[in-house]
Each structure stands twice: as C-alpha cells, then as structure tokens.
Biopython code that builds the backbone (N, CA, C, O; Angstrom):
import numpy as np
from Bio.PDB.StructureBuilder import StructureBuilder

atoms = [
    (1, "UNK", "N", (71.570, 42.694, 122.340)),
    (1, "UNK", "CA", (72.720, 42.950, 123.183)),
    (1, "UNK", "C", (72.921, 44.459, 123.314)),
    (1, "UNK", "O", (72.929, 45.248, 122.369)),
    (2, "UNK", "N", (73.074, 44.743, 124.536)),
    (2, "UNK", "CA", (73.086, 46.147, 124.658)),
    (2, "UNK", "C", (74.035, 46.563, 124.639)),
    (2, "UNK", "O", (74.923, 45.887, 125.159)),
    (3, "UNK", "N", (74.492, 48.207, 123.900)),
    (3, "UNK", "CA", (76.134, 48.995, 123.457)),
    (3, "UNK", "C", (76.660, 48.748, 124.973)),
    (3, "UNK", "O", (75.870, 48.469, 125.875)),
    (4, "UNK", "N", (77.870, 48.856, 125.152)),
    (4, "UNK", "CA", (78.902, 48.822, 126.114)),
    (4, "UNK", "C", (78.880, 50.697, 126.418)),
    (4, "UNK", "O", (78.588, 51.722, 125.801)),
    (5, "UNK", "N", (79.219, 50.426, 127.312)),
    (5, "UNK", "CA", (79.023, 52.122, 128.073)),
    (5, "UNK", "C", (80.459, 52.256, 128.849)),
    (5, "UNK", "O", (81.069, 51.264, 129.248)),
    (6, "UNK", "N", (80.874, 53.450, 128.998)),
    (6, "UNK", "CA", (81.702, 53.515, 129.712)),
    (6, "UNK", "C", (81.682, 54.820, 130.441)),
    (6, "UNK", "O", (81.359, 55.788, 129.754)),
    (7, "UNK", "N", (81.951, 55.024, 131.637)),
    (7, "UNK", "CA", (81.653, 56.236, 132.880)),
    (7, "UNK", "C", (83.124, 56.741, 132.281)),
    (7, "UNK", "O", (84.176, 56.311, 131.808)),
    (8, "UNK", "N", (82.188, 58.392, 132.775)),
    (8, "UNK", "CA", (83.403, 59.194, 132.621)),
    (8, "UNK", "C", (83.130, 60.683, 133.521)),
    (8, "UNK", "O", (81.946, 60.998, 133.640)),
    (9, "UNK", "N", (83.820, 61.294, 133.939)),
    (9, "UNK", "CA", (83.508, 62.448, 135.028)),
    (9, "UNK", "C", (84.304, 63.534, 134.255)),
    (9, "UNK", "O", (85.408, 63.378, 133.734)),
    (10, "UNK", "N", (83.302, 65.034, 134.279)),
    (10, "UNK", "CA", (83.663, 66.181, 133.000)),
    (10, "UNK", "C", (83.097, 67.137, 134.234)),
    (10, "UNK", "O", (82.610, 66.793, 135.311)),
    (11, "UNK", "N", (83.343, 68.508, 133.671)),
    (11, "UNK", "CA", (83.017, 69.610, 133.917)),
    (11, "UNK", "C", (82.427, 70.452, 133.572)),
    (11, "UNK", "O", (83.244, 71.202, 133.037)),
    (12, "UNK", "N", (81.061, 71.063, 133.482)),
    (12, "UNK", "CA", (80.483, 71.856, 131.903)),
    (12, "UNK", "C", (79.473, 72.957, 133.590)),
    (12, "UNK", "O", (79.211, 72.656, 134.754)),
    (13, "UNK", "N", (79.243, 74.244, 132.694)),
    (13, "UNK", "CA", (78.486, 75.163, 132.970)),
    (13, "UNK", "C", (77.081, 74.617, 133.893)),
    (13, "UNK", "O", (76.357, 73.688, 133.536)),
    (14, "UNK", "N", (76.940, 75.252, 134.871)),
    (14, "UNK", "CA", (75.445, 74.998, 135.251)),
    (14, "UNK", "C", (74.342, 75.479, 134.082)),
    (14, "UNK", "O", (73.601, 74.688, 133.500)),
    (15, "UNK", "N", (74.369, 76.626, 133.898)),
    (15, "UNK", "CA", (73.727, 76.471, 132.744)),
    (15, "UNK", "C", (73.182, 75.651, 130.910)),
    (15, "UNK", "O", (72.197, 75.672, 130.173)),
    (16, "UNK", "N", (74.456, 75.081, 130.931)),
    (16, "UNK", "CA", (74.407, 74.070, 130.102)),
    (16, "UNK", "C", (73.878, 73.051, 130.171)),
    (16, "UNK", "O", (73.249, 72.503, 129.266)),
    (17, "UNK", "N", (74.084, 72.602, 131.407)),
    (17, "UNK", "CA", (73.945, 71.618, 132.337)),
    (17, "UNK", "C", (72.135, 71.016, 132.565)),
    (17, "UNK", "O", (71.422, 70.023, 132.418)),
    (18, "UNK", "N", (72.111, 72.593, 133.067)),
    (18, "UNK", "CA", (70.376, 72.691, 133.309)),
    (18, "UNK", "C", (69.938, 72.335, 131.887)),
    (18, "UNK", "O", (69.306, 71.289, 131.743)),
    (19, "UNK", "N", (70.228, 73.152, 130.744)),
    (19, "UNK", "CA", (69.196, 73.266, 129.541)),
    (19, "UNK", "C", (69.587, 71.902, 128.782)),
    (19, "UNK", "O", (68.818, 71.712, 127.840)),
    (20, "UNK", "N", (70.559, 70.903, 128.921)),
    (20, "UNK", "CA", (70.362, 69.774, 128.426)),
    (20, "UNK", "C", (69.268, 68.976, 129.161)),
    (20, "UNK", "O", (68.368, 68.361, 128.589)),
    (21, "UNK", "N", (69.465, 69.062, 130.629)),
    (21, "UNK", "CA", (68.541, 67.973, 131.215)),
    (21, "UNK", "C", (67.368, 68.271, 130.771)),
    (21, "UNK", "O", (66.620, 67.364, 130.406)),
    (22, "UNK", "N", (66.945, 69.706, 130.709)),
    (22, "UNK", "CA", (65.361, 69.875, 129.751)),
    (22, "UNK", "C", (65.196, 69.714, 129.311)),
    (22, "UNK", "O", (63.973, 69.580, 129.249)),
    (23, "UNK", "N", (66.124, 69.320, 127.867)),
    (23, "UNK", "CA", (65.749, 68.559, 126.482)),
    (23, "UNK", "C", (65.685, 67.087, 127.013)),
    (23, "UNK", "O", (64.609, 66.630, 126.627)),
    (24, "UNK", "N", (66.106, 66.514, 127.452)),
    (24, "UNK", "CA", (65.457, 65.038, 127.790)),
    (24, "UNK", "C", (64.575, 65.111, 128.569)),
    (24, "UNK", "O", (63.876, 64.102, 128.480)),
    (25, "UNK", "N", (64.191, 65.860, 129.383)),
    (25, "UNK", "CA", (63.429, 66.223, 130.258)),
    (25, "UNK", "C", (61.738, 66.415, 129.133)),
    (25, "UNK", "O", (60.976, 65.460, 128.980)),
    (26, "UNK", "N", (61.542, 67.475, 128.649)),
    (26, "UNK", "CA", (60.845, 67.105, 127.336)),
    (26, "UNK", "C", (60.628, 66.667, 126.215)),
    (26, "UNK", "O", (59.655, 66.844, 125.481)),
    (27, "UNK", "N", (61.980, 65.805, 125.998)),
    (27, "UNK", "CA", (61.525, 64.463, 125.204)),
    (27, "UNK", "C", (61.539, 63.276, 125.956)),
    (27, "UNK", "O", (61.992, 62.239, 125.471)),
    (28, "UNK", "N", (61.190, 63.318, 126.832)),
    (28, "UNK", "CA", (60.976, 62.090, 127.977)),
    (28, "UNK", "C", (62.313, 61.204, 127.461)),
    (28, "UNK", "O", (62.128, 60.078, 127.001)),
    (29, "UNK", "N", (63.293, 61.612, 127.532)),
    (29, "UNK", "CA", (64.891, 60.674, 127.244)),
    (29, "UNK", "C", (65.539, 60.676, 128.617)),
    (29, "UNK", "O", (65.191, 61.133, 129.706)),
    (30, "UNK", "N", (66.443, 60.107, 128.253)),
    (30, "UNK", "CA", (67.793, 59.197, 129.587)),
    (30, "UNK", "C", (68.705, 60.458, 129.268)),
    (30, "UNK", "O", (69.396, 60.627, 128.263)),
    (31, "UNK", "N", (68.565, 61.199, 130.225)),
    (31, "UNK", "CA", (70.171, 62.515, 129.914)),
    (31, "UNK", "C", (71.396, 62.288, 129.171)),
    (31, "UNK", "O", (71.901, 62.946, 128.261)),
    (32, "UNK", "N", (71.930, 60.762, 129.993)),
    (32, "UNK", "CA", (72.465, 59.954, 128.794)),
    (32, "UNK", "C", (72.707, 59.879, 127.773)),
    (32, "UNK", "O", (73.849, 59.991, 127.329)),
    (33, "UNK", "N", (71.150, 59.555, 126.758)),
    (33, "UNK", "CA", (71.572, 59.636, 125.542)),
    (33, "UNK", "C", (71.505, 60.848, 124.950)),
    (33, "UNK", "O", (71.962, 61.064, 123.828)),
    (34, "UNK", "N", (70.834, 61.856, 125.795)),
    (34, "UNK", "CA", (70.593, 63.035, 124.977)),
    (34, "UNK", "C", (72.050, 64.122, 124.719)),
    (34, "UNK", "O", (72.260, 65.048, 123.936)),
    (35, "UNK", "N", (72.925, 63.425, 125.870)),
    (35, "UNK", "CA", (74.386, 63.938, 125.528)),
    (35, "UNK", "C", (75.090, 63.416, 124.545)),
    (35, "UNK", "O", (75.934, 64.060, 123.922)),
    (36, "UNK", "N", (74.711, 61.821, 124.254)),
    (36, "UNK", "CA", (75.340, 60.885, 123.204)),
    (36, "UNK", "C", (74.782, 61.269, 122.302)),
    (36, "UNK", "O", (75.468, 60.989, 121.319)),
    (37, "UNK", "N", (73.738, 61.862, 121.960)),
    (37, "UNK", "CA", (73.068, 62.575, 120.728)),
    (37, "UNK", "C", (74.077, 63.810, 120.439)),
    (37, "UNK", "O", (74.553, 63.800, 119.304)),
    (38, "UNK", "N", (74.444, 64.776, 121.209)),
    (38, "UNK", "CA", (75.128, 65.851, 121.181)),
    (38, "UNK", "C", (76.355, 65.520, 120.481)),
    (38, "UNK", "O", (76.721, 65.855, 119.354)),
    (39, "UNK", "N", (77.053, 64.634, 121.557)),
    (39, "UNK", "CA", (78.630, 64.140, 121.394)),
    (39, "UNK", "C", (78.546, 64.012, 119.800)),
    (39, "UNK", "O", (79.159, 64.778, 119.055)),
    (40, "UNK", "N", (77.466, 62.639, 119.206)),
    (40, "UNK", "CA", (77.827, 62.318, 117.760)),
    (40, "UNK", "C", (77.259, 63.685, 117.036)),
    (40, "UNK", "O", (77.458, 63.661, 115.822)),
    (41, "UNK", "N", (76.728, 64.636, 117.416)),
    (41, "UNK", "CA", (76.374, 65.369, 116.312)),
    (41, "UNK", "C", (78.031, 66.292, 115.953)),
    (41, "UNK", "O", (78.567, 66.466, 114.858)),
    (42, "UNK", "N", (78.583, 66.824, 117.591)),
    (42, "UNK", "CA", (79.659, 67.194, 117.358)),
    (42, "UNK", "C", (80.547, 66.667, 116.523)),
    (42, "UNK", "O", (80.983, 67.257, 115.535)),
    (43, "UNK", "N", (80.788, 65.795, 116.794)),
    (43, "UNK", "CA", (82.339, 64.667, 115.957)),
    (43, "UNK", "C", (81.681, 64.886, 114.554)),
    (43, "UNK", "O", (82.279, 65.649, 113.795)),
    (44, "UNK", "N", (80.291, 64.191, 114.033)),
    (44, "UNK", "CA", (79.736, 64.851, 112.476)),
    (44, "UNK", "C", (79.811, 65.699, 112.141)),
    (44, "UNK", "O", (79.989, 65.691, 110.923)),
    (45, "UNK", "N", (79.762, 67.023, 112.747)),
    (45, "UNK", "CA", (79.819, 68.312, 112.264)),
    (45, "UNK", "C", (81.390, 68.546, 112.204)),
    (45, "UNK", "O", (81.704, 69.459, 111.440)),
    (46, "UNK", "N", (82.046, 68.150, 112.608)),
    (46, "UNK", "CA", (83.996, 68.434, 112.912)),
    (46, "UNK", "C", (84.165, 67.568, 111.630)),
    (46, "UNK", "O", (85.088, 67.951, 110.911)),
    (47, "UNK", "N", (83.653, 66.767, 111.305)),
    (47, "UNK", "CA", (84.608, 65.608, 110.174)),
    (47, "UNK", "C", (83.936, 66.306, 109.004)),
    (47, "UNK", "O", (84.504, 66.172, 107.920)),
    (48, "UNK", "N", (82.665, 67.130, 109.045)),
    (48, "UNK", "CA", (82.285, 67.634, 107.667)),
    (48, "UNK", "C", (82.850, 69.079, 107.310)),
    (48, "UNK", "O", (82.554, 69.734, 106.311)),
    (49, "UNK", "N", (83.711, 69.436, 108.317)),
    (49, "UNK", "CA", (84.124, 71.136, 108.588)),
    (49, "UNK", "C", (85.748, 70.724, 107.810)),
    (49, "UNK", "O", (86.206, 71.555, 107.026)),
    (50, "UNK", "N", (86.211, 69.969, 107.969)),
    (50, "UNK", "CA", (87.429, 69.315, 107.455)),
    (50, "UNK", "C", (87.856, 69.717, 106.011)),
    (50, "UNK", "O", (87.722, 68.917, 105.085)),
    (51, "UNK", "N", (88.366, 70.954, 105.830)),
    (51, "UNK", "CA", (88.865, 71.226, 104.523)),
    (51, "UNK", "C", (90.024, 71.197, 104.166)),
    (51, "UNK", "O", (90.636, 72.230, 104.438)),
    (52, "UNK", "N", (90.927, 69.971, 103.358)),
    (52, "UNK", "CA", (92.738, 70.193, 103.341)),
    (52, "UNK", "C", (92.513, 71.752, 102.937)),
    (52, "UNK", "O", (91.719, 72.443, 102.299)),
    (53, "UNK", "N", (93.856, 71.893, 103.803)),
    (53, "UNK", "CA", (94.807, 73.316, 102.842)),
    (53, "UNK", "C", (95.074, 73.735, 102.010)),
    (53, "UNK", "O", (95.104, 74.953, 101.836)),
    (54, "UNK", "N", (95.502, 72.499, 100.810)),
    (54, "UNK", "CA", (95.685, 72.765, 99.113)),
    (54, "UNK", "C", (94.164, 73.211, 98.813)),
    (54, "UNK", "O", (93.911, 74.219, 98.153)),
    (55, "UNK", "N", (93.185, 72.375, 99.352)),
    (55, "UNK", "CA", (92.180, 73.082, 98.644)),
    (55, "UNK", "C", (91.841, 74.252, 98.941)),
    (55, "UNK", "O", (91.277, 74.868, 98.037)),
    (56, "UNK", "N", (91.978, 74.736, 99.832)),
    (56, "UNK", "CA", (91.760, 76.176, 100.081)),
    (56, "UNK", "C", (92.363, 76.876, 99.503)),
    (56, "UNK", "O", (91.946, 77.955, 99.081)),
    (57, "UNK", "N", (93.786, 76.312, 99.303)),
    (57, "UNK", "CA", (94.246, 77.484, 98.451)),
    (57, "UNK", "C", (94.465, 78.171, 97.226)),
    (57, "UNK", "O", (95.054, 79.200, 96.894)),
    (58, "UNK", "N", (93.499, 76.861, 96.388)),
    (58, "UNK", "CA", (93.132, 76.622, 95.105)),
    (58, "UNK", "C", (92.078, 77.451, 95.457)),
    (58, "UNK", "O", (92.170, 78.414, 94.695)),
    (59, "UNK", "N", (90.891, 77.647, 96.372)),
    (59, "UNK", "CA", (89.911, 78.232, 96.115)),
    (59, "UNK", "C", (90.051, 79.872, 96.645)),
    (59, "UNK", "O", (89.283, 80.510, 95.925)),
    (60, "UNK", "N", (90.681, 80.737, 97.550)),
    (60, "UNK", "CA", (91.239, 81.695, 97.243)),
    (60, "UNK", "C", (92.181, 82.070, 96.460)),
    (60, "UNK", "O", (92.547, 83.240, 96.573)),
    (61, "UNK", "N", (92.879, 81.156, 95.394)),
    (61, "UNK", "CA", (93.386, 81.563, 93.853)),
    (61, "UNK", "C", (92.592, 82.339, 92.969)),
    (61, "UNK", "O", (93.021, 83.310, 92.345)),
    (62, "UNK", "N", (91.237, 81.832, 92.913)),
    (62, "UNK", "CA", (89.989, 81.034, 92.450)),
    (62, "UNK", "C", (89.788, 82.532, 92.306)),
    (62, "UNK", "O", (89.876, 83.304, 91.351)),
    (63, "UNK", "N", (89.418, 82.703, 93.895)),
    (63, "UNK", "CA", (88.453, 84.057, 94.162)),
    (63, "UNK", "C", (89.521, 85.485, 93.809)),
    (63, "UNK", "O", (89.117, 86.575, 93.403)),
    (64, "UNK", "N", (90.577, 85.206, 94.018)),
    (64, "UNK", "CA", (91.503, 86.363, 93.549)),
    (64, "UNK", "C", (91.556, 86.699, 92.329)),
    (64, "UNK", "O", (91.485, 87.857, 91.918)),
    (65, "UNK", "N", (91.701, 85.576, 91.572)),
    (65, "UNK", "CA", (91.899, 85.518, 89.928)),
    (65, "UNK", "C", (90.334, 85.900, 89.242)),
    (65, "UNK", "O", (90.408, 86.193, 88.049)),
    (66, "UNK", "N", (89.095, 85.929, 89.772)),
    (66, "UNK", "CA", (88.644, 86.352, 89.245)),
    (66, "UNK", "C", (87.410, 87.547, 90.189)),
    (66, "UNK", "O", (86.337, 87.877, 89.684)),
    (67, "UNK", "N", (87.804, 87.955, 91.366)),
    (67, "UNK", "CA", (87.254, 88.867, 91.705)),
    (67, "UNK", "C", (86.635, 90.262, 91.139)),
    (67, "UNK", "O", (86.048, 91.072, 91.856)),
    (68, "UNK", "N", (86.925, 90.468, 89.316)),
    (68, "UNK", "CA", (86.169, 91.153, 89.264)),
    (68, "UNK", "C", (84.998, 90.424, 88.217)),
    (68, "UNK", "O", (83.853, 90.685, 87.847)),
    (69, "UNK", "N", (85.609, 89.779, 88.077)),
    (69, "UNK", "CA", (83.982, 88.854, 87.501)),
    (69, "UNK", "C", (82.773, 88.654, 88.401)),
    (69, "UNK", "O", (81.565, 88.888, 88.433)),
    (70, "UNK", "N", (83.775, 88.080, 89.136)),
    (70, "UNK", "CA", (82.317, 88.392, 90.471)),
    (70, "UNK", "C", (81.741, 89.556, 90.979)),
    (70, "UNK", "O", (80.704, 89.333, 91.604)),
    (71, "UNK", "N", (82.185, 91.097, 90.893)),
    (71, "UNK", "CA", (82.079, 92.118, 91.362)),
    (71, "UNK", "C", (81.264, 92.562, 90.344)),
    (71, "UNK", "O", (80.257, 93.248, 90.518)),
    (72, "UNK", "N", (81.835, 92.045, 88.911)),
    (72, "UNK", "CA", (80.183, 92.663, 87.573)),
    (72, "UNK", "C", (78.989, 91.914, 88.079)),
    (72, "UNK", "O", (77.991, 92.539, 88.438)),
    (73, "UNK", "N", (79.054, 90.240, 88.138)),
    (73, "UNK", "CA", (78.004, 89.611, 88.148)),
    (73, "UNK", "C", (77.355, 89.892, 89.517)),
    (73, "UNK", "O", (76.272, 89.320, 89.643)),
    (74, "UNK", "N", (77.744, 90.628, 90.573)),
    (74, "UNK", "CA", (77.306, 91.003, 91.723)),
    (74, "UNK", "C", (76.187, 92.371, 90.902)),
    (74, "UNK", "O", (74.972, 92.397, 91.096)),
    (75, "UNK", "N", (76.809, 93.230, 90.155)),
    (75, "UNK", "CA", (75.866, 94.075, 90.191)),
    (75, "UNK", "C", (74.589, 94.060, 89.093)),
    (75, "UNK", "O", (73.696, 94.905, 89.172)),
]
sb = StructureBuilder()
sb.init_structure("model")
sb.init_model(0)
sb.init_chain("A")
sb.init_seg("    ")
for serial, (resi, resn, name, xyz) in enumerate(atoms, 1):
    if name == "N":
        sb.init_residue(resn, " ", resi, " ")
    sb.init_atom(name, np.array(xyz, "f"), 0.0, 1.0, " ", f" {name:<3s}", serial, name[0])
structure = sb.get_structure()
C-alpha cells in the first residue's frame, strides 16, 4: 500500500530549486522524494538541536566555575 501524499504549493530560490532537481537528477530519483529526504533530514536535525534551558544553564555554571581549570589543561 502506497504512503498517502498530499500537494502543497511553496516558494524557494531558483537556485535552490535548480541544485535539488540535480540531485535527483543524478541519483536517478522522483524530485519528490529527494525533497522528502531533505524535509525529514530537517525536522531530525531540529529535534536533535533541542537543548532545555536548565540545562544550559547548568552547563555555563559548569564552564564559569571552572574556567581556569580549563585554561591550565588548555596549555
């Protein structure tokens, strides 16, 4: 059974434009999927970029509290 598809109308660079169709273009692919390749890599790369706030701010504590430890072991 084949995925369900759904049309949708966007706006992107001619240039962008062009250099995707070449990548399917030389991997002999459906433009199609070679954007649905893109799309999921985006959304994967956004959900792995995802850092709460507390933790960040535990980890510039981190780096404050011991910045000169790191500044010996740097040299």
């Amino acid at each position: 059974m084949a995925a369900s598809r759904e049309k949708f109308s966007s706006q992107v660079s001619p240039d962008l434009l062009a250099a995707m169709r070449e990548v399917a273009r030389n991997e002999g692919r459906h433009f199609q999927a070679v954007l649905e390749d893109a799309m999921r890599e985006y959304l994967d790369n956004k959900a792995r970029q995802k850092v709460r706030p507390e933790v960040m701010a535990h980890f510039h504590a981190g780096l404050e509290r011991n910045r000169r430890l790191y500044e010996l072991l740097a040299q």
